[in-house]
N, C-alpha and C positions, 0 to 999 in steps of 0.2 A: 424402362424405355418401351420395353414391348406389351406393356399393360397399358399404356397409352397409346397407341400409333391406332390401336383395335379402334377404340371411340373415335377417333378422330375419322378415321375413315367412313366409320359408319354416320358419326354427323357429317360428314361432305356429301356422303351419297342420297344424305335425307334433303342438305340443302339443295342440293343438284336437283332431285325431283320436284321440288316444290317454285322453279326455274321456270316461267311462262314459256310458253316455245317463239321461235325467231319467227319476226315478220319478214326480216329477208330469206330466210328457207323458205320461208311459205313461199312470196312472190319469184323465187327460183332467180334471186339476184348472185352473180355470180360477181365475189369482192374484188377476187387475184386478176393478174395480168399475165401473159404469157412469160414461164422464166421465172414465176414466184412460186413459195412451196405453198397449198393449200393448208397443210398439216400445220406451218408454221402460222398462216395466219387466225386458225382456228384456237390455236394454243395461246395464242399471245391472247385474242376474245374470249376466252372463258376465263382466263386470268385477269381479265378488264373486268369483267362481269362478277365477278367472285369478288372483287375489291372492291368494287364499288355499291356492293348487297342490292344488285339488281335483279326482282324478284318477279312484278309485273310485268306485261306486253310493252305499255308505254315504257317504263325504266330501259326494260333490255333492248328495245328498238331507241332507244337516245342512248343505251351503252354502245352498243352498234355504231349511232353514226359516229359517237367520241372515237370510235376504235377506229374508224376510216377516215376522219382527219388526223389522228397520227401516222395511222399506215401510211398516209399521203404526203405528209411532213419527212416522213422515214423515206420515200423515195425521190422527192426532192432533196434530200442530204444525198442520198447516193447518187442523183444526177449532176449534183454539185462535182461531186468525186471526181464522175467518170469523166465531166467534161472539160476540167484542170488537168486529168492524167492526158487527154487526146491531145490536148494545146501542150504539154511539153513533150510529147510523145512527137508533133510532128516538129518542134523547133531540135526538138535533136538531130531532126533527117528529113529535113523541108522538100530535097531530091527526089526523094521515091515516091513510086507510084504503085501502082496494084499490081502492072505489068513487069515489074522489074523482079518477082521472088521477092521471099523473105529478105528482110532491111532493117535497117537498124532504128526504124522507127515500130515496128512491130515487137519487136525485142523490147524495148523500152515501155514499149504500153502494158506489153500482157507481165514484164517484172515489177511493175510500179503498182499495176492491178492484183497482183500476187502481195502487195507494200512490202518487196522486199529490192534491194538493189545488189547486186554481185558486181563481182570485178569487172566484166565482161561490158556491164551498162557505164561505170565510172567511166574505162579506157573511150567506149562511144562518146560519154558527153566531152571526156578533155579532147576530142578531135574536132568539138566544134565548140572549144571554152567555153565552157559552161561547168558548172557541181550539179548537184539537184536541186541547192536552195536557190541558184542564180537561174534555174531552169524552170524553178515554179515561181519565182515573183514575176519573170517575164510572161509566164503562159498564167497568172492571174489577171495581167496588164491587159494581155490580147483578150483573155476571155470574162473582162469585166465585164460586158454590158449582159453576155449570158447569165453569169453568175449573178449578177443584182437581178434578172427578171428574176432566177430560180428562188432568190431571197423574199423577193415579191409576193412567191407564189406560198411559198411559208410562211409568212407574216398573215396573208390573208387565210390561210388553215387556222391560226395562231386566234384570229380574231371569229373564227366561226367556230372553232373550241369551245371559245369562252361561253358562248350564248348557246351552245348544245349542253356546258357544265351548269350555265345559269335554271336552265330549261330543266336539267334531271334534278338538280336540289329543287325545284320546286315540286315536281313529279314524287319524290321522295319525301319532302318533307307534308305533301298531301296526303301519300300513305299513311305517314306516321300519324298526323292529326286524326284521321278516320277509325287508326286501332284505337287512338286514347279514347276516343268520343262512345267508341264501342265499349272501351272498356268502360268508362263512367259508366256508359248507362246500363251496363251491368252488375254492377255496382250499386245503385240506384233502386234498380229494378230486386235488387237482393235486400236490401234497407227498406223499401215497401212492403217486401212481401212479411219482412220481420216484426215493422208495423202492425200490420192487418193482424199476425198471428196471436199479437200484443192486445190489438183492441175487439180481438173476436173474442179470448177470453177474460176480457172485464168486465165485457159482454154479459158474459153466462154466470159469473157471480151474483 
């Protein structure tokens, strides 16, 4: 195991360097939003980058933008989340306000955001009949029309995916064509030179 891990490291670090550098470093585009990890989303793009043997400027600036229509997919799911937990979060405790203290609609939100439910939130919802499942079909009902635009907004990532993936196989399969053609004509150029070597001396016979 540990006569292998050595290589491998060292071809990661050889492919790592041979890694065009980011056109968005260069132009000082800043991915994250306030409340996201930078670390996280940098980890997740070298892991994008590394899968999909993006090696050129072009490649890694179309791995790039693949990676920020997921990222974008990825917080449209989590807005999805949070805006299903606020809708039964206030149908549990439609009463309170900001002004009133802590309430049992606050309780509700940050245990749900937690995705855990204790005793404490059950007792809350049977005081205004309801479970969680009967608390989240009605707070999907009220926050339909949210939820379908966030869906909206997905499906359109979904469809500029595709044509950022269509865009880098062809970026890729252009590389590829350019190493073959170089190789032929290396190839080529070595069969000539074999020639010549051939017809210089039957030359001098």
């Amino acid at each position: 195991m540990s006569q292998q891990s050595a290589p491998n490291s060292s071809q990661t670090r050889s492919i790592e360097s041979t890694v065009a550098p980011s056109l968005t470093k260069v132009l000082g585009v800043v991915p994250v939003l306030p409340g996201e990890s930078a670390d996280l989303y940098q980890t997740s793009l070298d892991t994008l980058i590394a899968e999909l043997g993006a090696r050129s400027v072009m490649q890694v600036y179309l791995a790039e933008k693949i990676h920020e229509c997921l990222w974008w997919m990825r917080r449209y799911e989590e807005q999805k989340r949070a805006t299903l937990i606020s809708g039964m979060a206030y149908l549990a405790d439609p009463r309170s306000s900001s002004f009133t203290g802590p309430s049992t609609r606050s309780q509700v939100r940050s245990t749900l955001l937690a995705n855990k439910v204790d005793n404490t939130t059950v007792r809350a919802l049977k005081d205004v009949e309801h479970t969680i499942e009967s608390l989240r079909q009605e707070a999907m009902a009220e926050k339909r029309g949210e939820l379908l635009h966030l869906d909206q907004q997905i499906a359109l990532q979904t469809k500029i995916l595709a044509g950022l993936q269509s865009s880098y196989e062809v970026a890729f399969n252009r590389k590829t064509n350019v190493e073959r053609l170089q190789l032929q004509t290396a190839m080529l150029r070595r069969d000539l030179e074999g020639i010549e070597v051939v017809a210089e001396e039957l030359s001098t016979r």
